[in-house]
C-alpha positions as CSV (number, residue, x, y, z in Angstrom):
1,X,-27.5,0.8,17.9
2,X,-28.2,-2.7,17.3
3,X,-31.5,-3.9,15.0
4,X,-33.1,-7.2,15.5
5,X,-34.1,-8.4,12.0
6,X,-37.2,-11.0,12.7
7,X,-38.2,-13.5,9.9
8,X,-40.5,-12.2,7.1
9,X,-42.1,-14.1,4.7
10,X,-43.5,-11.2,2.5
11,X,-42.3,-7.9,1.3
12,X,-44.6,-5.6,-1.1
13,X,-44.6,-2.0,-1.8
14,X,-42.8,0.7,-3.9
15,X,-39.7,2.8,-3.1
16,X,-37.4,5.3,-4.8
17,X,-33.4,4.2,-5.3
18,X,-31.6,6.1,-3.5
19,X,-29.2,8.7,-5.2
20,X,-25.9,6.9,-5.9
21,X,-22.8,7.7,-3.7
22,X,-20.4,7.1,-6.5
23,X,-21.7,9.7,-9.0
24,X,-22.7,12.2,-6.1
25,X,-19.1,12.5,-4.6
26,X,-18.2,12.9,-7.8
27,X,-20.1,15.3,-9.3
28,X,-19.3,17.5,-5.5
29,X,-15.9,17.1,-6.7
30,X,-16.4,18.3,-10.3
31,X,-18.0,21.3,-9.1
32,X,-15.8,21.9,-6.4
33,X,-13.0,22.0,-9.2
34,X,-14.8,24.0,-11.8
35,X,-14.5,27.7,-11.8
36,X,-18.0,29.1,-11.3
37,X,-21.7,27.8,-9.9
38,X,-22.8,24.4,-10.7
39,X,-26.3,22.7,-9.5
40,X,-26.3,18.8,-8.4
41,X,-29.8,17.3,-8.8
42,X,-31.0,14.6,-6.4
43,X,-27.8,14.1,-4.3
44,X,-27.1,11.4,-1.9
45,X,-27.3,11.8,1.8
46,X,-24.6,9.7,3.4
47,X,-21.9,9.6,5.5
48,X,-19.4,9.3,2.7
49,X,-21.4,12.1,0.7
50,X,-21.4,14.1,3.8
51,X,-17.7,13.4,3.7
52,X,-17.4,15.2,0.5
53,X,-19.7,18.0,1.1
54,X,-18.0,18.9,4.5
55,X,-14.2,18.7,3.1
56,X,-14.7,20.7,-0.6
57,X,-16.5,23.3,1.8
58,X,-13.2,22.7,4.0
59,X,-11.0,23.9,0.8
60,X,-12.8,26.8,-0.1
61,X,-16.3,25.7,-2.2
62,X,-19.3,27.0,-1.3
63,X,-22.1,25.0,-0.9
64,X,-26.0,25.7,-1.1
65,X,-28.3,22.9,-0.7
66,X,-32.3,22.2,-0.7
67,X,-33.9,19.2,-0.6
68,X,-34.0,18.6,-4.1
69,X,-30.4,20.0,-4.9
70,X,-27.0,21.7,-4.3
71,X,-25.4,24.4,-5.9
72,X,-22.0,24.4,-5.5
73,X,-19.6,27.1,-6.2
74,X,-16.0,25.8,-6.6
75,X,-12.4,27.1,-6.1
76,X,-11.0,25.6,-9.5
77,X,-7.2,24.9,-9.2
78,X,-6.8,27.0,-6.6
79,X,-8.1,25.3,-3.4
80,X,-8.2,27.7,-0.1
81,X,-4.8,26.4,2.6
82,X,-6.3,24.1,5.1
83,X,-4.5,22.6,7.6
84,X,-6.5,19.2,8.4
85,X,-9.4,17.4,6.3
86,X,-11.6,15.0,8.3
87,X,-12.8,12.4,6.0
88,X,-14.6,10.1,8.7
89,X,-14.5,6.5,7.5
90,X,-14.7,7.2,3.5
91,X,-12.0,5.5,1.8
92,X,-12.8,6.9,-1.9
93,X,-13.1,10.2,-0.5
94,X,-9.9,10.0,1.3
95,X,-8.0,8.9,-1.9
96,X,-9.6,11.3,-4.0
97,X,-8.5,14.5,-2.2
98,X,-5.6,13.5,-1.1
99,X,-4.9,14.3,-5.0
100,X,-6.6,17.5,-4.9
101,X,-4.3,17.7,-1.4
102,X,-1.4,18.2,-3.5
103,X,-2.6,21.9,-4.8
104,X,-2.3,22.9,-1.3
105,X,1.1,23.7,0.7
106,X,0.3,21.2,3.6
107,X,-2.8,19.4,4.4
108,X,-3.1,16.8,7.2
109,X,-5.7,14.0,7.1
110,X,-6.8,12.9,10.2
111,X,-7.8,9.6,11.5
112,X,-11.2,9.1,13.0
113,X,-11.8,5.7,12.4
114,X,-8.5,3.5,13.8
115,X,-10.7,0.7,13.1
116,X,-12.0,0.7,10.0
117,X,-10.5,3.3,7.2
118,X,-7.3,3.8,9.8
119,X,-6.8,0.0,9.1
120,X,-6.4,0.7,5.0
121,X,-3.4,1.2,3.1
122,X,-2.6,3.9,0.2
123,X,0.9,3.0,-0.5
124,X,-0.1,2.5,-4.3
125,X,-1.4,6.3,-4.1
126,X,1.3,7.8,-2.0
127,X,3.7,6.4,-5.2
128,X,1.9,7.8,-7.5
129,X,2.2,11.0,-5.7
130,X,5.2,10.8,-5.4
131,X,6.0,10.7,-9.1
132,X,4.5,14.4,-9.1
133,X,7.1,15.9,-6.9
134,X,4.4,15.8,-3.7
135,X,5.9,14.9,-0.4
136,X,3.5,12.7,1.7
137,X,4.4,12.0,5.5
138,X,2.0,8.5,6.6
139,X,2.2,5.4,8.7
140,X,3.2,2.7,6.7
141,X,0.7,3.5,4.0
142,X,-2.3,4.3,6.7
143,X,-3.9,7.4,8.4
144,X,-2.7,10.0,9.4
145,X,-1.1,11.2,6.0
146,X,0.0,14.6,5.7
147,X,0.5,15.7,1.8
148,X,3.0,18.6,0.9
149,X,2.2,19.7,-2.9
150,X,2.0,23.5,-3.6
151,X,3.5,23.0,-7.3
152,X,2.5,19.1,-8.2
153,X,4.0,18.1,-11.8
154,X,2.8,16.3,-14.9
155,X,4.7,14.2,-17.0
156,X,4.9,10.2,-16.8
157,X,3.3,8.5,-13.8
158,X,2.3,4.8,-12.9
159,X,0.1,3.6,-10.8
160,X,-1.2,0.0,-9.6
161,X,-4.0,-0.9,-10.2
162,X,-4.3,-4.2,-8.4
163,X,-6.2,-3.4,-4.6
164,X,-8.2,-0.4,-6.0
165,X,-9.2,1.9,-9.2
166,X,-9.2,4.5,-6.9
167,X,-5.9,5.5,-6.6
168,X,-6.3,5.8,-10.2
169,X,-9.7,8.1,-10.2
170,X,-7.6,9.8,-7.9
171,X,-5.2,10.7,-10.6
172,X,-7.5,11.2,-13.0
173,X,-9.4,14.3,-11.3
174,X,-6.1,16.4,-10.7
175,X,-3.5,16.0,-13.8
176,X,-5.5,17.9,-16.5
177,X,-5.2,21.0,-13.6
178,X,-1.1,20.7,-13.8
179,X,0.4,22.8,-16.6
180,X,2.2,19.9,-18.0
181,X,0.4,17.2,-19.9
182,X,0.6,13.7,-18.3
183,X,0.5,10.1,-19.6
184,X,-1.1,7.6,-16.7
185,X,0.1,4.3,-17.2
186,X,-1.6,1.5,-14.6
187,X,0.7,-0.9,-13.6
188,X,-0.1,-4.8,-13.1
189,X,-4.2,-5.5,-12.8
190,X,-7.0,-2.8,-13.1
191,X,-9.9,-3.9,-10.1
192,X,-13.8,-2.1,-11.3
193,X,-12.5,-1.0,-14.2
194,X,-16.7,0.0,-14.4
195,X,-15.8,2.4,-11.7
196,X,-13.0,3.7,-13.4
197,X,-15.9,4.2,-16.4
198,X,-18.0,6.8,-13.8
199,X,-15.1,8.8,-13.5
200,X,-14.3,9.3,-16.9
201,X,-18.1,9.4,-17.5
202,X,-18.5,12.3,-14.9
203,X,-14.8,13.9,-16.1
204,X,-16.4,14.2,-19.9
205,X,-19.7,15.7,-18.5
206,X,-17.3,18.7,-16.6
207,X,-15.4,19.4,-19.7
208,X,-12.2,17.7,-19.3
209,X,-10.9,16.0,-22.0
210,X,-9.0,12.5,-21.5
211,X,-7.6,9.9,-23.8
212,X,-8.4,6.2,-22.6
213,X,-6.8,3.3,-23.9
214,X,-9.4,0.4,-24.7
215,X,-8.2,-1.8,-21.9
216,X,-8.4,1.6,-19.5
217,X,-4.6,1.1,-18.8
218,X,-3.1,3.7,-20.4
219,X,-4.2,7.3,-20.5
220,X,-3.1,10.2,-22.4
221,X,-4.2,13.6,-19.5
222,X,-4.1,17.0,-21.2
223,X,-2.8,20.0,-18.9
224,X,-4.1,23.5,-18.2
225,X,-7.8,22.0,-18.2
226,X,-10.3,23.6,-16.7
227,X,-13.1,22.1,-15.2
228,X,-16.7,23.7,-16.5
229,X,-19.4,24.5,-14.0
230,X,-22.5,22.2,-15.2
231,X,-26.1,20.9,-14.2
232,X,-25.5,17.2,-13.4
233,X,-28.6,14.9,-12.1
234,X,-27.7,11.5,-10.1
235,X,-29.1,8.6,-11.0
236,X,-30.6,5.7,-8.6
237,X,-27.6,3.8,-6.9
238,X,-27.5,0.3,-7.8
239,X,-25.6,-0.9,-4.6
240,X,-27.9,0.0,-2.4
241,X,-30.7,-1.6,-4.3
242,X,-28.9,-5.0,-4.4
243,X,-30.0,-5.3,-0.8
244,X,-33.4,-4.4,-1.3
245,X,-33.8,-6.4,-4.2
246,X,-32.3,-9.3,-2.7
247,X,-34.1,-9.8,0.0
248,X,-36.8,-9.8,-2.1
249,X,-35.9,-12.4,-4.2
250,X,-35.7,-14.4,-0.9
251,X,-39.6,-13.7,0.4
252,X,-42.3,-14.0,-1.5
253,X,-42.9,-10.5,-2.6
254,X,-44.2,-7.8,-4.8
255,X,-41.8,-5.1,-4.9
256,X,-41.1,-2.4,-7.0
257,X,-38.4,0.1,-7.1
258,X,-38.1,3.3,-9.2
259,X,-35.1,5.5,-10.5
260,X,-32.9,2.2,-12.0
261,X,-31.8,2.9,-15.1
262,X,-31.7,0.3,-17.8
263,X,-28.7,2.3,-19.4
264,X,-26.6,3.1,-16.5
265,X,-22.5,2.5,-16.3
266,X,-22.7,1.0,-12.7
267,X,-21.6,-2.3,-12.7
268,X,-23.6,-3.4,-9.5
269,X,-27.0,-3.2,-12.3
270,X,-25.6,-6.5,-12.8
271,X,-27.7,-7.8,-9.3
272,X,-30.9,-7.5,-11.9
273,X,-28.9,-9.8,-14.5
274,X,-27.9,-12.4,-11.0
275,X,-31.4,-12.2,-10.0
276,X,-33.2,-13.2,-13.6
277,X,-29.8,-15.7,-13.9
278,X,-31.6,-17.3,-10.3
279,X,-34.7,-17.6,-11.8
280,X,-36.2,-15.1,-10.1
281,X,-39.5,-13.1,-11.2
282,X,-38.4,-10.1,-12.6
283,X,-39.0,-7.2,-15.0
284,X,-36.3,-4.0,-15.4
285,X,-38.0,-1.8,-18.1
286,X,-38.6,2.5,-18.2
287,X,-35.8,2.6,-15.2
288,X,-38.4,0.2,-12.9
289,X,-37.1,-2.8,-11.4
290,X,-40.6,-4.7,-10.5
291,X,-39.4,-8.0,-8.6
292,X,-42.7,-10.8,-7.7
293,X,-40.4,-13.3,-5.2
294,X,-41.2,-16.8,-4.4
295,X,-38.1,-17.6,-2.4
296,X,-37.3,-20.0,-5.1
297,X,-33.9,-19.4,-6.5
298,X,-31.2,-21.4,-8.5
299,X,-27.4,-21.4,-7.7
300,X,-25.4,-19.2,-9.9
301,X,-21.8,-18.9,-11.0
302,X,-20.5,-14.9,-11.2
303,X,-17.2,-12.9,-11.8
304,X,-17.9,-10.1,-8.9
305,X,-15.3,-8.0,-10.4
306,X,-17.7,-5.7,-12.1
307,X,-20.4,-5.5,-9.5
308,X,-18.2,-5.4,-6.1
309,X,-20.6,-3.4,-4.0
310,X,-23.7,-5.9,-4.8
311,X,-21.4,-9.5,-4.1
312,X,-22.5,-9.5,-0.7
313,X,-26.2,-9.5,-1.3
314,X,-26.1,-11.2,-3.7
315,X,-24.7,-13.9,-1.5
316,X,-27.7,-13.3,0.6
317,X,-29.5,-14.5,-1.9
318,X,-27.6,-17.3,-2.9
319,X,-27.7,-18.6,0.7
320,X,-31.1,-19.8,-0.2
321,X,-30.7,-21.1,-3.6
322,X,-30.8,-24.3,-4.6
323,X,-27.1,-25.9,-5.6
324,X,-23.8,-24.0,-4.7
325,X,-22.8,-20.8,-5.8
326,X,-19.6,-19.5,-6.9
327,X,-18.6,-15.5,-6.8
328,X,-14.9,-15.5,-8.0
329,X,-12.5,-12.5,-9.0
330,X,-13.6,-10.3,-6.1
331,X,-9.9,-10.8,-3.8
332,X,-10.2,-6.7,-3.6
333,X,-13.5,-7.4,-1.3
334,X,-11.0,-8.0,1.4
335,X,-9.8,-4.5,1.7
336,X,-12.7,-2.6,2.1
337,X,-14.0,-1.2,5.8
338,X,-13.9,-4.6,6.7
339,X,-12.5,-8.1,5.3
340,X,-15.7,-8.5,3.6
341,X,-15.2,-12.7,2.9
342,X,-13.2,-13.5,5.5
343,X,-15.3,-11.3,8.4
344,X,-18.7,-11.6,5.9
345,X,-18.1,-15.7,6.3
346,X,-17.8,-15.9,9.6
347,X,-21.0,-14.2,10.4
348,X,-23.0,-16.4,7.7
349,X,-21.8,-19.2,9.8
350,X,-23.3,-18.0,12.5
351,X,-26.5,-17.7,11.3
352,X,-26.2,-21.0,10.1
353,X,-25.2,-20.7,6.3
354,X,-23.1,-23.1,4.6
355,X,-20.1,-20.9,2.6
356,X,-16.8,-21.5,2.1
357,X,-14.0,-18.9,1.3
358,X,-10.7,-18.7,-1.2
359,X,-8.7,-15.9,-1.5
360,X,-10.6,-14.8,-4.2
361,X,-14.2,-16.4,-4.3
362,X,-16.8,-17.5,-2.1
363,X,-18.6,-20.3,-2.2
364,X,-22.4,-21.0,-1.3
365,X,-23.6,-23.9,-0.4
366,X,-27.6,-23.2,-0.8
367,X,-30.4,-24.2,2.2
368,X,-33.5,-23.9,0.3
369,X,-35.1,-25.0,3.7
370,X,-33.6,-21.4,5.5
371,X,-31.0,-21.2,8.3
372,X,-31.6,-21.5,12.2
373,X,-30.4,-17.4,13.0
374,X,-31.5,-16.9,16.4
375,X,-27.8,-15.5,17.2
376,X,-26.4,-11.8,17.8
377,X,-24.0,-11.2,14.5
378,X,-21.6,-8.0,14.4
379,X,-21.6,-6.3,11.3
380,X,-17.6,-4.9,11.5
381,X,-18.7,-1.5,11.2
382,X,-19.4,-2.0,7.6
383,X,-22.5,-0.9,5.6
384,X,-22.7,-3.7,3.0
385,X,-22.5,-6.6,5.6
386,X,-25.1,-4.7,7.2
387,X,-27.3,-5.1,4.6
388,X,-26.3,-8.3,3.7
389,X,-26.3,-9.8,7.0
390,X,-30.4,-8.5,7.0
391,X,-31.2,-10.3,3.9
392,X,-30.7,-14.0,5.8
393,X,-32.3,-12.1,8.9
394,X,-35.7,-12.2,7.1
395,X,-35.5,-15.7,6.0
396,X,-33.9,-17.3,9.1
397,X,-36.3,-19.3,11.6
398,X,-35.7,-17.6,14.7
399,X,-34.6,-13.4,14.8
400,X,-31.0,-12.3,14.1
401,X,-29.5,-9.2,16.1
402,X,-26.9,-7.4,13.9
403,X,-24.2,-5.7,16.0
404,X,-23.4,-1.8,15.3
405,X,-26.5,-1.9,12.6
406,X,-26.6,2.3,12.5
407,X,-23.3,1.9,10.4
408,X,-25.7,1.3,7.5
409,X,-25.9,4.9,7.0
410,X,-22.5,5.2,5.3
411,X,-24.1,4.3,2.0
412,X,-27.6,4.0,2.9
413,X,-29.4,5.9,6.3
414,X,-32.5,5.2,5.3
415,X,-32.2,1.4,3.9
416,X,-34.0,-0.2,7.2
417,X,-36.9,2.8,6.7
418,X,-37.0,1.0,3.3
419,X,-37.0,-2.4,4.0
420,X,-39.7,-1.6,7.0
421,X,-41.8,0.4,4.5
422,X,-41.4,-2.9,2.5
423,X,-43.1,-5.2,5.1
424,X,-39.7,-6.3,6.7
425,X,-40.0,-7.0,10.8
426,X,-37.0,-4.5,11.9
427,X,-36.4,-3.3,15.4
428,X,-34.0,-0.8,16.7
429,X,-32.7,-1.6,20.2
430,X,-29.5,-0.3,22.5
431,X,-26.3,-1.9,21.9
């Protein structure tokens, strides 16, 4: 499905965040691994949530679920001997089980998604891996990878940290089940090491004790853990929100959104800090984000490190400003579902945006005035250009069709209800 996004000049209303995908596939995780019944409040419905859901039910959990909650009861160390795990087109999921993979005699993931996840490698993962005795059969790094464990072992590992902290997460969730104690040590850079923070946040809340080095690269992993079935409650997800409250800041608008908290570990709550940074109206107080637009914004200069998963809208955003912006430190954008400067760029420029890339920043050339759009724009199958790509839609001069929009639901299935609730000129039409 395709979406035509039609200039807007106003937004106003109230919505809920959206549950965060990053805490609620981990805390499925957690209770997957604990021994017992544990209860998720408020998770998030997505595709890489579903992911998660569908595959810990795959190795043996079993899952109840409401609107309002999930009670999960887990399989501990001992996961059930599946054959095949489908993870769709979720990379973290992917990378997180394929360590819980290694408990089992022989799992096989499959590839569904040649064009997007199938396209991403794991090599720094499949080392690691390696280290604990597992045997992994792949493609050069890529889907399919079939994982032979049974009888993984602790001791010394390394791991680079350089394309993603995942591979280290990974890690993280399956050495304090080994018998032997391990000693993690992360090998060259360490990308959102805030991410890496929600993992040992979530890993503390299940009872597992970890040692972490200041700098998060070194960590001292206790075995014979056992995970403890809990009551965990997700917070609002802050990536998500970066779209909404980005475009936004690009209308004039009166927009509130609910479930944000002030003290939350999520590095994209930085889009708040962007967004006051470019001058625009805002308050952030008793987890309410309350933005008043007036499509007025300042160029801004940002490390996207921290915040990877709100760059791209805030780019939107910065489209508009006036100056040039600068979001440096964010090279690991490029291996996500998509090449998300390189692809990202090119569909700016299409819509008539001004940006320029490096292999590590992009650069923004503000049009205060707006950009022409009237053009069809393909999203690459990923959710966050999606949303980005939407942002200039509503402040273009003529309407933008966005290619493949119905991708969005990875992270966010109901962002365009959102938006529309909002006052944002959306229509869904056949690709």
């Amino acid at each position: 499905m395709d979406v035509i996004v039609t200039p807007t000049p106003e937004l106003k209303g109230e919505i809920g965040a959206l549950s965060s995908k990053n805490y609620t596939t981990r805390y499925l995780l957690v209770a997957a691994l604990a021994e017992g019944t544990s209860t998720i409040h408020f998770p998030a419905h997505s595709e890489d949530s579903d992911a998660m859901r569908r595959c810990i039910r795959d190795l043996g959990a079993i899952l109840e679920e409401d609107d309002e909650k999930i009670v999960i009861t887990g399989f501990g160390s001992k996961p059930v001997d599946v054959k095949e795990l489908n993870v769709g087109n979720a990379g973290a999921v992917l990378r997180f089980l394929m360590a819980i993979a290694a408990l089992c005699p022989e799992v096989t993931f499959v590839n569904t998604y040649p064009d997007s996840l199938g396209k991403r490698p794991h090599d720094d993962l499949i080392t690691s891996l390696g280290q604990l005795g597992v045997e992994v059969e792949h493609q050069n790094g890529r889907l399919p990878i079939t994982i032979r464990g049974g009888q993984p072992r602790g001791g010394k590992i390394t791991v680079s940290g350089s394309v993603s902290s995942q591979y280290l997460s990974a890690l993280l969730f399956l050495t304090p089940l080994l018998e032997e104690d391990s000693e993690i040590t992360v090998l060259h850079d360490l990308k959102s090491k805030v991410v890496v923070g929600q993992t040992l946040e979530v890993l503390a809340q299940a009872g597992i004790t970890i040692e972490a080095s200041e700098d998060l690269m070194t960590y001292k992993v206790p075995g014979r853990q056992k995970y403890l079935a809990q009551s965990y409650t997700v917070q609002g997800d802050y990536p998500g929100s970066a779209a909404v409250l980005a475009a936004a800041a690009v209308t004039q608008s009166d927009v509130i959104i609910h479930r944000l908290p002030v003290e939350s570990k999520q590095g994209e709550k930085a889009v708040v800090d962007v967004l006051q940074m470019m001058q625009v109206p805002l308050t952030h107080e008793n987890d309410i984000v309350h933005v008043k637009g007036t499509g007025k914004l300042q160029a801004v200069e940002f490390d996207g490190d921290a915040a990877t998963d709100a760059v791209l809208a805030m780019v939107a955003a910065a489209v508009f400003a006036e100056g040039t912006s600068r979001f440096y430190n964010v090279e690991n954008l490029r291996y996500k579902e998509c090449d998300r400067i390189t692809d990202y760029l090119t569909e700016l420029r299409k819509a008539g945006a001004n940006v320029e890339e490096r292999q590590a920043e992009i650069i923004v050339h503000g049009r205060p005035e707006g950009v022409e759009g009237g053009v069809t724009i393909d999203a690459h199958y990923d959710h966050r250009v999606i949303m980005a790509l939407s942002i200039v839609g509503l402040r273009a001069k003529q309407p933008i069709v966005i290619r493949d929009a119905h991708h969005v639901a990875k992270s966010y299935p109901q962002y365009f209800d959102h938006i529309q609730a909002l006052g944002a000129n959306i229509e869904w039409v056949q690709g």
